[in-house]
C-alpha positions in Angstrom: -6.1 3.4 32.0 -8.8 4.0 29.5 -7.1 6.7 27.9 -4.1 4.5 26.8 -6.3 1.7 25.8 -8.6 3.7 23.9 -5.1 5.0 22.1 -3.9 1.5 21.4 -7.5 0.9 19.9 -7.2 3.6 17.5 -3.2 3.0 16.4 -4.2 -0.3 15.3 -7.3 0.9 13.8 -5.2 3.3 11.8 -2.4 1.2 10.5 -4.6 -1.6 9.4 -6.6 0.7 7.3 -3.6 0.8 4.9 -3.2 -2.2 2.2 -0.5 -4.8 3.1 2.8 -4.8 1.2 5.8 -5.7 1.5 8.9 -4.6 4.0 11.9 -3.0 2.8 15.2 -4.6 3.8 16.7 -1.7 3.4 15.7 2.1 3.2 15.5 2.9 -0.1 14.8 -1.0 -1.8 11.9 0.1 -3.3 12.9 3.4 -5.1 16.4 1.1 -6.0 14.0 -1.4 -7.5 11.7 1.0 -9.0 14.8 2.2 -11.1 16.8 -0.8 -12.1 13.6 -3.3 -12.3 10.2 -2.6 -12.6 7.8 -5.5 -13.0 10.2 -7.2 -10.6 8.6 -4.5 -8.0 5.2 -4.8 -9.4 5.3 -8.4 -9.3 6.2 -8.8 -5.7 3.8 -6.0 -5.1 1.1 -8.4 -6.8 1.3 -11.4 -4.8 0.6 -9.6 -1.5 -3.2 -9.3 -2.9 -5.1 -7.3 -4.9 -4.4 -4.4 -3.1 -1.1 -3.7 -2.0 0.9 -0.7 -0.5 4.9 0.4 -0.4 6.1 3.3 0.9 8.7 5.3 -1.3 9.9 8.5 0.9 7.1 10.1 2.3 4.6 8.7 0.0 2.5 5.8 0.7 2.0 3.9 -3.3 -0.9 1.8 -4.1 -1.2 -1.3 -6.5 -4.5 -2.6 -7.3 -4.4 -5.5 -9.3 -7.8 -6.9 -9.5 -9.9 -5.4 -12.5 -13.0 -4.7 -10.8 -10.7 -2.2 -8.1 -9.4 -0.5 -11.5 -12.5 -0.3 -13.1 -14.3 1.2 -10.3 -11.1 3.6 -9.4 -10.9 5.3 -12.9 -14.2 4.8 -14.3 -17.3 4.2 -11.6 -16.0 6.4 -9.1 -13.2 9.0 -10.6 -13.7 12.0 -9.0 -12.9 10.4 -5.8 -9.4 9.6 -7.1 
């Protein structure tokens, strides 16, 4: 009994160490999207938070929009990246 609660414990520690972001309605919208229109994607992407996540195939994307993230992502702390 421990051994499956101990597993839930760490599934839902793992998935909530990812930014939000929005769903796909379909496989696909977000590579569509990222083709046809841009700072529609980038936009939506935006209003989730300052950090936000899609996945497009088997990569997981990242947005940060807050300029203290950015700063600290390509200046402070660059080698990390």
């Amino acid at each position: 009994m421990s051994d499956s609660s101990s597993l839930g414990t760490h599934l839902l520690r793992r998935q909530s160490a990812r930014p939000p972001g929005p769903r796909p309605r379909y496989p696909g919208q977000f590579l569509v999207t990222l083709a046809t229109d841009k700072l529609a994607l980038f936009q939506g992407l935006a209003r989730t938070g300052d950090v936000s996540q899609i996945r497009i195939g088997p990569a997981h994307v990242a947005l940060l929009s807050h300029p203290d993230h950015i700063h600290t992502m390509l200046v402070a702390k660059q080698r990390s990246f």
